[in-house]
C-alpha positions as CSV (number, residue, x, y, z in Angstrom):
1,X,-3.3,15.5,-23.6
2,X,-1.6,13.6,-20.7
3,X,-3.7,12.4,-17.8
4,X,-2.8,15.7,-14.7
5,X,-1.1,13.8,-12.1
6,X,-3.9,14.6,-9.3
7,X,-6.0,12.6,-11.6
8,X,-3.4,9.8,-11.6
9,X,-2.9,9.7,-7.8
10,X,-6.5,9.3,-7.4
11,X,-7.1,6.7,-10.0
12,X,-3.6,4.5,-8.4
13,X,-5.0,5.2,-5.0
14,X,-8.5,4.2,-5.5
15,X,-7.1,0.7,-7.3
16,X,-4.8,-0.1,-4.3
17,X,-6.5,1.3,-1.4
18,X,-8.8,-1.7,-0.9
19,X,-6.6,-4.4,-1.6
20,X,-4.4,-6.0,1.3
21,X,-1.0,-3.7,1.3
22,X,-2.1,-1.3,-1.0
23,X,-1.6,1.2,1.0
24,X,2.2,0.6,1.5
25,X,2.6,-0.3,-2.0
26,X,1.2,3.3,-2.7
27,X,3.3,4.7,-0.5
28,X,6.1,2.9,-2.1
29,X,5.4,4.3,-5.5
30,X,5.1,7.7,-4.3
31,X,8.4,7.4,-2.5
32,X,9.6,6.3,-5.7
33,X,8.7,9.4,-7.9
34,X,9.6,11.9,-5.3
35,X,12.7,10.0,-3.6
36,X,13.0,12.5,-0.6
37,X,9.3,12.4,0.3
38,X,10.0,8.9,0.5
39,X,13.2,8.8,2.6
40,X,10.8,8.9,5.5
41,X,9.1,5.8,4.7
42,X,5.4,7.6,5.5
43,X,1.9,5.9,4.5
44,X,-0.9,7.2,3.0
45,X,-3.8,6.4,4.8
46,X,-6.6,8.5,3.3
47,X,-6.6,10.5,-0.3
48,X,-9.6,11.8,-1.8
49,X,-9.7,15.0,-3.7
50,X,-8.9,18.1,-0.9
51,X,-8.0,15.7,2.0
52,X,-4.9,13.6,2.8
53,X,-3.7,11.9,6.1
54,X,-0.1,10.7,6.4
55,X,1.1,8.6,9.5
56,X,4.8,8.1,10.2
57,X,5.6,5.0,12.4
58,X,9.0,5.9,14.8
59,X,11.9,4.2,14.6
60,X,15.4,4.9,14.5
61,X,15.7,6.2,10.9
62,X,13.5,8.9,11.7
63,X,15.4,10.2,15.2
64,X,17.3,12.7,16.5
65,X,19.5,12.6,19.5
66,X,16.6,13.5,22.0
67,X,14.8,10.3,21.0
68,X,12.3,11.9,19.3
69,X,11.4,12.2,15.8
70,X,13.4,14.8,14.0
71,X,12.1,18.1,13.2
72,X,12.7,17.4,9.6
73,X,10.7,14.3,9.2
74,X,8.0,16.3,10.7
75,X,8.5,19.0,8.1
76,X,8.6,16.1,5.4
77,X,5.4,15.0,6.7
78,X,3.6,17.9,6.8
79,X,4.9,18.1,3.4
80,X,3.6,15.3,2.0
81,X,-0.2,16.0,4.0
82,X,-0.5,19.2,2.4
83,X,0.7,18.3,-1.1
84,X,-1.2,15.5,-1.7
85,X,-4.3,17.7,-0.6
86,X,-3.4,20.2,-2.3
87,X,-2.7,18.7,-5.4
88,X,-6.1,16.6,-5.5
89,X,-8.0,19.7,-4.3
90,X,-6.8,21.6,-7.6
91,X,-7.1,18.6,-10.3
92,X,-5.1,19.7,-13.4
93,X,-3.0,22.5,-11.8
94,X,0.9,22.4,-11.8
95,X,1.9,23.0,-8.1
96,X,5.2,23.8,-5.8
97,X,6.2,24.4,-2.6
98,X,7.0,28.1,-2.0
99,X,7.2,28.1,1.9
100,X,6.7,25.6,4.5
101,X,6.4,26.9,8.2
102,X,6.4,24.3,10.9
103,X,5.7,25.2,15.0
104,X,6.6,22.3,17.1
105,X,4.8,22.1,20.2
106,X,6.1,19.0,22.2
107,X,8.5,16.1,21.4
108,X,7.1,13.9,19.0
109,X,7.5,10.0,19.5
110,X,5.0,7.1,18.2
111,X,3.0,6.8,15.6
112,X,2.3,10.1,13.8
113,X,-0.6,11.2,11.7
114,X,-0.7,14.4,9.8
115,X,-3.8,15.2,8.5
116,X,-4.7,18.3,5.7
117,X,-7.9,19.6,4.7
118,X,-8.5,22.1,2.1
119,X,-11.4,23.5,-0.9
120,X,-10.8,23.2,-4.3
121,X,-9.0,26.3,-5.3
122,X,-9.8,28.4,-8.6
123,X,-6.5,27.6,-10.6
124,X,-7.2,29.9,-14.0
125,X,-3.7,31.7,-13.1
126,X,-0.9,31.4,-11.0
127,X,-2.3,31.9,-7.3
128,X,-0.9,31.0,-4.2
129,X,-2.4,28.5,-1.7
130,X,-2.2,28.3,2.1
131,X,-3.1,25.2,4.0
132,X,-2.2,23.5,7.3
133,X,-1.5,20.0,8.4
134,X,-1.9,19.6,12.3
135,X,0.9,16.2,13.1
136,X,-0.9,14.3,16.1
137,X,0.4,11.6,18.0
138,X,-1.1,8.0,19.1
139,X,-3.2,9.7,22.3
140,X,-4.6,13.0,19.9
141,X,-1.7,16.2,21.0
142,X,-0.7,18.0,18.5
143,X,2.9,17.9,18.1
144,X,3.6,20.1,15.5
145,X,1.5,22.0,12.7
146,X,2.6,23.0,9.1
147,X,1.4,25.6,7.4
148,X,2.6,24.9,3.4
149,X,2.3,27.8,0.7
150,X,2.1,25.9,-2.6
151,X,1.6,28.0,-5.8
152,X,-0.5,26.6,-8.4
153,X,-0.5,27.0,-12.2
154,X,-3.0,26.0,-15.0
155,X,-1.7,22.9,-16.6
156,X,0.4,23.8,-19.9
């Protein structure tokens, strides 16, 4: 039986973590495998199993006309946060995205870090899974906050 990918992530993450750019090579690979969750050029700064935190540096492939970040890169990042939480929290379970809500609360420019938190869910059927990733900037305000549904499946 194939290793799940939650156990994958984990074991790539826990080998390049520590080493000097690690984290961006990581980030790199992931970007690889799911090409749009890459197209923001995010970093994964902590992954352990129910917990991710994403930062997104600003720069002008990630703005919009009001000099801020774009809506959508904060939706990709929130994304991303509650994925990767999502999928470690539920090692072995098949997941996707069903809805993604995102409330935007002020203009978003700096250094971003979305940050998800969530328990081990009970994957013995399909089930649906509701978790938040509140998108700070450098001095703390929220900016935005996304609320992901994912629906998770036993592995086949």
């Amino acid at each position: 039986m194939p290793e799940p990918a939650a156990a994958r992530l984990l074991r790539l993450w826990r080998r390049l973590e520590p080493v000097p750019g690690g984290k961006w090579l990581f980030a790199r690979m992931l970007g690889r495998s799911v090409p749009y969750t890459g197209s923001i050029g995010a970093r994964i700064e902590t992954l352990e199993p129910g917990h991710a935190r994403v930062s997104l540096r600003d720069r002008r492939a990630v703005r919009n006309h009001l000099d801020s970040i774009h809506a959508i890169a904060l939706a990709n990042l929130g994304e991303v946060a509650t994925g990767l939480a999502v999928l470690t929290a539920a090692a072995g379970a098949r997941s996707i995205l069903v809805s993604l809500q995102l409330e935007y609360r002020k203009k978003a420019r700096g250094l971003l870090l979305a940050e998800c938190r969530c328990a081990p869910p009970v994957v013995t059927e399909p089930v649906e899974v509701k978790v938040a990733a509140n998108i700070t900037d450098a001095v703390g305000d929220i900016v935005a906050v996304a609320t992901a549904t994912w629906r998770l499946a036993p592995p086949t």
